[in-house]
C-alpha positions in Angstrom: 0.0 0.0 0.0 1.4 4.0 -0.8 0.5 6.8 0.8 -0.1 9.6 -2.1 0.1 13.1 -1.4 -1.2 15.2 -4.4 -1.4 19.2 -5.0 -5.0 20.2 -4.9 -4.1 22.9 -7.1 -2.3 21.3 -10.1 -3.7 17.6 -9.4 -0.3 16.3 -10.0 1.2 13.9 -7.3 4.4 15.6 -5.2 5.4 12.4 -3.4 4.6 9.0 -2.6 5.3 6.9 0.8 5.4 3.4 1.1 2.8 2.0 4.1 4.5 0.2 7.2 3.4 -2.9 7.4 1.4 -4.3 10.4 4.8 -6.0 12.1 6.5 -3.0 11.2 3.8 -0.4 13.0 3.7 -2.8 15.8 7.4 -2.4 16.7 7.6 1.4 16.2 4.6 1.5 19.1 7.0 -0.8 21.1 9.4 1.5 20.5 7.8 4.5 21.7 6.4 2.5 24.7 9.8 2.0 25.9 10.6 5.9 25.2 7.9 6.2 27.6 8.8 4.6 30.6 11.9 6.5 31.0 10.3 9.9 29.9 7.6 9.4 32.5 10.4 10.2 35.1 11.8 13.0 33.6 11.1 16.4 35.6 8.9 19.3 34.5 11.6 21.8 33.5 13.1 19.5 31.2 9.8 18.4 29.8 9.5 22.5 29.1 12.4 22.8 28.1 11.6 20.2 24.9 8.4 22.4 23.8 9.9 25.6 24.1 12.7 24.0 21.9 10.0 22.7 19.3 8.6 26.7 19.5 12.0 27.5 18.2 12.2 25.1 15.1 8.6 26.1 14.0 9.5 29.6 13.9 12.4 29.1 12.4 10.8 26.7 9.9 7.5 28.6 9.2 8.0 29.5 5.8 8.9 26.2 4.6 5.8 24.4 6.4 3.5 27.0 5.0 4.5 26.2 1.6 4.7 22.7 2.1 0.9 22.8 3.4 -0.3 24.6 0.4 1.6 22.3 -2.0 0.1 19.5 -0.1 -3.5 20.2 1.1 -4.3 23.5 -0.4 -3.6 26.3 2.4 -3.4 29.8 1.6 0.4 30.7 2.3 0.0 33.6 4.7 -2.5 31.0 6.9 0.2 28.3 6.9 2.4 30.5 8.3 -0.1 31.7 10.9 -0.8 28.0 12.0 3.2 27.7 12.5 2.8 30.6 14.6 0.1 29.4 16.7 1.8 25.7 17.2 4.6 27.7 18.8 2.0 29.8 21.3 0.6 26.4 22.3 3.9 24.5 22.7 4.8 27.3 24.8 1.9 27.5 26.7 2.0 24.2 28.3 5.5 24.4 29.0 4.6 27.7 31.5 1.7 26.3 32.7 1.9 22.3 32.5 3.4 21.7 35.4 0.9 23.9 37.6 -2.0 22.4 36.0 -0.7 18.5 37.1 0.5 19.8 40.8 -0.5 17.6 43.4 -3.9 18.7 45.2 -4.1 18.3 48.7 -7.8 16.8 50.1 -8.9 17.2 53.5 -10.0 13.5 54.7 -10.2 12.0 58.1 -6.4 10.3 57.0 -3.0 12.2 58.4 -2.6 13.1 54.7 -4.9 12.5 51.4 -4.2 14.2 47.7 -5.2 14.0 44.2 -2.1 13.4 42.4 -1.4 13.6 38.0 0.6 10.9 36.4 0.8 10.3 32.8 -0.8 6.9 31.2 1.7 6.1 28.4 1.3 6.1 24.7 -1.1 8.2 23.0 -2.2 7.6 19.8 -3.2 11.0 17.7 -5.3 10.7 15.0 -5.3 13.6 13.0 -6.7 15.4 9.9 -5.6 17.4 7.1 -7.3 20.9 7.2 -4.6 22.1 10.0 -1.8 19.7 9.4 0.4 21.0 12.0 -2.3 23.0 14.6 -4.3 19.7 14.8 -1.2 17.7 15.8 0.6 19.8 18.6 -2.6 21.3 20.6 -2.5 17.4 21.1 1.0 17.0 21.0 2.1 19.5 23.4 0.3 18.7 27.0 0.5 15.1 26.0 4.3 15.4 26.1 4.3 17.9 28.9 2.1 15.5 31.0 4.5 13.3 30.6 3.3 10.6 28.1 4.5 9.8 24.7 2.8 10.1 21.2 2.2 8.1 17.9 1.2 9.6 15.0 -1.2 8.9 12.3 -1.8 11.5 10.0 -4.0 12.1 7.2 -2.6 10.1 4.0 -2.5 13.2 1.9 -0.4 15.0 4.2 2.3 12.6 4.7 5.0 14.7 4.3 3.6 17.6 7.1 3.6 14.2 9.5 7.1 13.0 8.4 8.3 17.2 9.4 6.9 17.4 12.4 8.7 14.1 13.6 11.4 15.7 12.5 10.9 19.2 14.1 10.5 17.3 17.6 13.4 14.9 17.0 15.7 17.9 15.9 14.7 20.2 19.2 16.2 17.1 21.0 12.8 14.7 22.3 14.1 11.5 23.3 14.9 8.7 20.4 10.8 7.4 19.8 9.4 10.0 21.8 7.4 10.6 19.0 6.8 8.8 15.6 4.8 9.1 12.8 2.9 6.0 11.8 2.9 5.7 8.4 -0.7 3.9 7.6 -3.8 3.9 6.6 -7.3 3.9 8.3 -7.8 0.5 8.2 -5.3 -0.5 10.8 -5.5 2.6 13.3 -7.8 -0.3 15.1 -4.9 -2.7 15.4 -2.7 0.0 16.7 -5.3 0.9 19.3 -5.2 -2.4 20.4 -0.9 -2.5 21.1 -0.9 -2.8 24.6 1.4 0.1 24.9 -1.6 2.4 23.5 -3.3 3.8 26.6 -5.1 6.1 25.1 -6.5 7.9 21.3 -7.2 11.3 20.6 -9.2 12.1 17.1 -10.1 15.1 15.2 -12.3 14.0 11.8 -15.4 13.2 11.0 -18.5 11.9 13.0 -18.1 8.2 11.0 -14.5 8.3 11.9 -14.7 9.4 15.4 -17.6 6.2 15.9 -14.8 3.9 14.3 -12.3 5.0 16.8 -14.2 5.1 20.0 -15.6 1.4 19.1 -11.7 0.2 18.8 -11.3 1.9 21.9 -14.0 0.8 23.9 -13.3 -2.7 22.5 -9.8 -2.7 24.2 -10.7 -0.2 27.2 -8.7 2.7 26.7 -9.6 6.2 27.2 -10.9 8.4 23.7 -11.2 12.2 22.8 -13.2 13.0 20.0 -13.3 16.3 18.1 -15.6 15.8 15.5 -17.5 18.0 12.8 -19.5 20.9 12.7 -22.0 23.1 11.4 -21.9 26.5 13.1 -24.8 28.6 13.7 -23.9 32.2 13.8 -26.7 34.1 15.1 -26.8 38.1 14.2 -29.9 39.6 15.3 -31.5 42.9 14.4 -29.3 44.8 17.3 -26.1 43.5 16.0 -23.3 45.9 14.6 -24.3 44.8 10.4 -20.5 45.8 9.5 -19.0 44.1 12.5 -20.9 40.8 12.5 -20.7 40.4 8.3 -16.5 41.2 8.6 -16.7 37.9 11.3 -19.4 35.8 9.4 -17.2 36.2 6.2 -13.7 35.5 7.8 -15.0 32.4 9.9 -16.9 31.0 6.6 -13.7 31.4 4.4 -10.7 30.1 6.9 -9.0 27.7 5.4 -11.0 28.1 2.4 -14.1 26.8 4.4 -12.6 23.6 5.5 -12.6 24.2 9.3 -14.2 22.3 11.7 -15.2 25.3 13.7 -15.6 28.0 10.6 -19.5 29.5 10.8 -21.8 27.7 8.4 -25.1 28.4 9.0 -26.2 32.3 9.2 -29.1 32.5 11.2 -30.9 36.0 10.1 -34.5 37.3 11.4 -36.4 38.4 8.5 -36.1 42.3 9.4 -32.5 42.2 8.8 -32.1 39.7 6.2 -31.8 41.8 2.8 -29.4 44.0 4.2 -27.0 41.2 6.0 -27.4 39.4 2.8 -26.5 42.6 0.6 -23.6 43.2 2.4 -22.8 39.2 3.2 -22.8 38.7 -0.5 -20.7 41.7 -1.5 -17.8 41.0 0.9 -17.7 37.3 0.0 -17.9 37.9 -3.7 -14.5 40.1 -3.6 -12.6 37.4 -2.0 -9.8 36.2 -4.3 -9.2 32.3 -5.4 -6.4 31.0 -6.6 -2.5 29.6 -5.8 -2.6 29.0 -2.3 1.3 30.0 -2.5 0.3 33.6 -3.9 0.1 35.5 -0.7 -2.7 37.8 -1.7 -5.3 34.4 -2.5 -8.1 34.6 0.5 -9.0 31.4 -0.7 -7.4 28.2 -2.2 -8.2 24.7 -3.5 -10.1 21.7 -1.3 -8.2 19.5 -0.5 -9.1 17.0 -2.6 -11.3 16.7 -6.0 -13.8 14.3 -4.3 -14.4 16.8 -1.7 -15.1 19.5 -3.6 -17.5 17.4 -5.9 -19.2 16.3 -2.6 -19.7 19.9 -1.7 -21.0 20.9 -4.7 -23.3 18.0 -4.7 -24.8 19.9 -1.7 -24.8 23.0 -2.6 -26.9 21.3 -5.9 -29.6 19.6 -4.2 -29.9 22.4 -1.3 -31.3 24.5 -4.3 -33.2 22.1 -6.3 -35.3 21.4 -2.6 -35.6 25.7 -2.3 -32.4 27.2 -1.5 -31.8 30.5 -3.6 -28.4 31.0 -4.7 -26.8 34.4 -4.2 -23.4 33.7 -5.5 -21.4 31.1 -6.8 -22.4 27.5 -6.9 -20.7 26.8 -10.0 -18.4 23.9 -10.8 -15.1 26.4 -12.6 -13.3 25.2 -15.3 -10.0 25.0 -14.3 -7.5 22.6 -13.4 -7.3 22.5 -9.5 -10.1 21.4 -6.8 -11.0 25.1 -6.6 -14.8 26.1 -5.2 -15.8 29.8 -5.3 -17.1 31.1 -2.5 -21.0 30.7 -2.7 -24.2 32.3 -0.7 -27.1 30.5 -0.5 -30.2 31.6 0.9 -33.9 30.2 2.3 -32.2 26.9 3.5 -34.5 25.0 5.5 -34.8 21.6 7.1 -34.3 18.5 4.7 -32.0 20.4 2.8 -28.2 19.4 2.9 -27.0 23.0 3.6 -29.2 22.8 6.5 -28.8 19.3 8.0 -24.7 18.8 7.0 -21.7 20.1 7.1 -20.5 22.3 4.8 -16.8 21.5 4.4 -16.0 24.4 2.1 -16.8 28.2 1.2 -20.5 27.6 1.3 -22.3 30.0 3.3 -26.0 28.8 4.3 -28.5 31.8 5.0 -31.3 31.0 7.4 -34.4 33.6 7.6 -36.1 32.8 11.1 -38.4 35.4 12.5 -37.0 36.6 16.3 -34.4 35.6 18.3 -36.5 32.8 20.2 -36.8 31.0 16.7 -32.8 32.0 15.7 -32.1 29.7 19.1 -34.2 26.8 18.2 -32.9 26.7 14.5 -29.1 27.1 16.1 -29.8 24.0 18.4 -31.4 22.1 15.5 -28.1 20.2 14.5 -27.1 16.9 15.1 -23.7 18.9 15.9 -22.1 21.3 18.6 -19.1 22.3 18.3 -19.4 25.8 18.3 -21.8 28.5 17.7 -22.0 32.7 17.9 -24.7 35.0 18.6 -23.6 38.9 17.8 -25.6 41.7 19.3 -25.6 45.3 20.5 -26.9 44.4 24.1 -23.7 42.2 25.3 -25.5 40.8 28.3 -28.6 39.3 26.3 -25.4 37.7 24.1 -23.7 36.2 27.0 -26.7 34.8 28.3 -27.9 33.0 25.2 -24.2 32.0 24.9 -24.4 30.5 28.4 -27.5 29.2 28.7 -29.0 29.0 25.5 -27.1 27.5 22.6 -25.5 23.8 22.9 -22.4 24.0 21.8 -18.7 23.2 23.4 -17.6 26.9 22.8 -20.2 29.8 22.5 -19.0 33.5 21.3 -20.6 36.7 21.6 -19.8 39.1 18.5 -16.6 37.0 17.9 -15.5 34.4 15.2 -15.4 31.1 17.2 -11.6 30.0 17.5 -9.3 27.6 19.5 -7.3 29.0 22.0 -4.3 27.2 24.1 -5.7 29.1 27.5 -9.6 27.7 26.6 -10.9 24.3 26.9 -12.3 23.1 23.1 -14.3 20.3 22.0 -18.1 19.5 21.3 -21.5 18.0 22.1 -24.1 15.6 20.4 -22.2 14.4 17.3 -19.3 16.9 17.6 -17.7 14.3 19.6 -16.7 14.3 23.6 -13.9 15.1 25.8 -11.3 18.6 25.7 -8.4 19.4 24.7 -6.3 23.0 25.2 -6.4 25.3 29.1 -5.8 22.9 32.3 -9.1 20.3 31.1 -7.0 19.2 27.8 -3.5 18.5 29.7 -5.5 16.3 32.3 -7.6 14.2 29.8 -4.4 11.9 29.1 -3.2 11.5 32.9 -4.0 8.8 35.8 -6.1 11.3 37.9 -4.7 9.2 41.3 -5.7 9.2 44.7 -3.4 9.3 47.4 -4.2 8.0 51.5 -1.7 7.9 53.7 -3.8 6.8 56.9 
């Protein structure tokens, strides 16, 4: 079996990997397993000083991993080196705050002395998508190492040669021989690596269907699972919302990595008072966005990832219109040599239709009309997703509370694009998956949360 990686924009192939075979895979987990045991012991500051060593490299690196992400997934160029940039902040985020987040707590008891105590499991298995090759990787990557556990890597096929660089990056910074390793395979035997009894525990970021295989091969062998899954954000602007404001965040959130965020807003929830003018200026901002190169640093948006992908997405955007969505811009398949999608508006979407019920993995905005702000909730909430959600308005409090209180979702913004953050918990509800990653909850999802008695 190969691993091909192929340019979205040209459609020819860059490189081609061969698999590891089963044996093969099975001894690199070994491997790291027996990194582990000694890297369990090491202390704090030299656990910091690793990621703030990795910081360096990707710095140092950024321009070549942008381009190597738009060569090999589509990313616009001045993103890629953004997303370097923010794989540095958390790598040096945990290193500050790690070790205060996994500090022994003491627990009043009847015994002389009782405490909650942190210690890492072992091997963590990271599987990981293509739309932020390197974020996706090291907001797992850097409290797993920080907490003390080792990693195994298996990346999206198509992005083979991001996974093979950042093995690289950490090895180069000076992580322990095995520390980490990139697995080269493909889906079908994740499960058997799940089952190495070094593997204590797997952390996903895909899709629903790929987040249900995982936890199964989890919960068939016992080990613990973090899921971030998909989404279809509701963005919520209601008539008191700043119109300039809110379009400037609904258009930047839909087109972030040319639409092909898990968190990018999706569904534009508009009461009828306000929708011609949201949609008048909606339409005009999108429809000035540039397409193109994804290594020309002036392109706002570049190709899908892949062909199939953008056919998919088109074949949504189709049916969405033949069951009563208007289009408003865009919608057409170009023709041009690339997986290129223009950035499309469609309006009236209502239940049944695919812009309504799925995700929109592209730069496919869904306009919503609903009547009040009661009715802009329930539409929000009606998703078999939550991962994240906004509501802008001029009355903040009214925002916060809906935010709090009203809208189910695992991170809720008031007159903000929804984003990851290293200080933040992040992960979803419903079919957005379970457990956090990011802030102290992320760093203590992979550890032995232990209790100590000493009578």
């Amino acid at each position: 079996m190969a691993l091909i990686s192929i340019n979205p924009a040209t459609g020819k192939t860059l490189e081609t990997y061969q698999a590891m075979s089963p044996e093969a895979a099975a001894t690199v987990v070994t491997q790291i397993g027996r990194a582990y045991t000694d890297w369990r012991r090491t202390p704090f500051a030299a656990r910091a000083a690793l990621l703030r060593a990795i910081a360096v490299r990707l710095r140092e690196e950024s321009d070549a991993l942008a381009t190597l992400m738009a060569r090999e997934m589509g990313k616009p160029i001045v993103q890629g080196r953004a997303e370097a940039e923010k794989c540095a902040w958390v790598c040096e985020y945990y290193a500050e705050h790690g070790e205060a987040f996994l500090a022994s707590e003491p627990i009043p008891t009847d015994a002389s002395r009782s405490l909650v105590a942190y210690q890492p499991l072992g091997v963590v298995l990271a599987v990981m998508p293509w739309n932020f090759p390197l974020w996706q990787v090291f907001r797992a990557a850097a409290p797993t190492l920080m907490a003390g556990n080792a990693m195994a890597l298996k990346h999206a096929s198509n992005v083979t040669g991001a996974a093979l660089a950042i093995e690289r990056i950490i090895r180069e910074a000076g992580a322990p021989e095995h520390l980490f390793r990139t697995l080269l395979i493909g889906s079908d035997a994740v499960a058997d690596v799940i089952a190495h009894p070094a593997v204590r525990a797997v952390t996903l970021t895909g899709s629903t269907p790929a987040g249900q295989a995982v936890a199964m091969a989890a919960g068939r062998a016992l080990k613990k699972s973090v899921l971030e899954l998909g989404g279809s954000d509701p963005y919520i602007i209601l008539e008191d919302a700043d119109l300039e404001q809110a379009v400037q965040a609904c258009v930047a959130s839909r087109l972030i990595n040319s639409g092909q965020s898990c968190i990018a807003a999706k569904r534009f929830i508009v009461p009828a008072s306000i929708q011609d003018e949201f949609e008048h200026r909606f339409v005009a901002l999108m429809g000035v966005k540039t397409v193109g190169d994804p290594l020309d640093p002036v392109v706002d948006v570049g190709p899908l990832a892949r062909h199939d992908l953008r056919d998919d997405l088109h074949r949504q955007v189709e049916l969405s219109i033949q069951a009563g969505a208007r289009p408003l811009l865009g919608g057409d398949l170009p023709d041009s040599v690339g997986a290129f999608y223009p950035p499309t508006v469609i309006t009236d979407v209502g239940p049944g239709m695919p812009a309504y019920e799925e995700e929109l993995f592209g730069p496919v905005a869904a306009v919503i009309p609903v009547a009040d702000a009661d009715e802009a909730i329930a539409v929000a909430n009606d998703s078999a997703f939550g991962l994240g959600a906004a509501v802008f308005t001029g009355d903040v409090e009214r925002g916060q509370r809906i935010a709090t209180t009203e809208l189910e979702a695992g991170s809720c913004f008031v007159n903000a694009v929804v984003r990851s953050d290293p200080r933040l918990p992040f992960g979803g509800i419903k079919e957005s998956g379970y457990g956090r990653e990011l802030g102290q909850f992320g760093i203590r999802e992979f550890v032995n949360i232990k209790t100590v008695y000493v009578g």
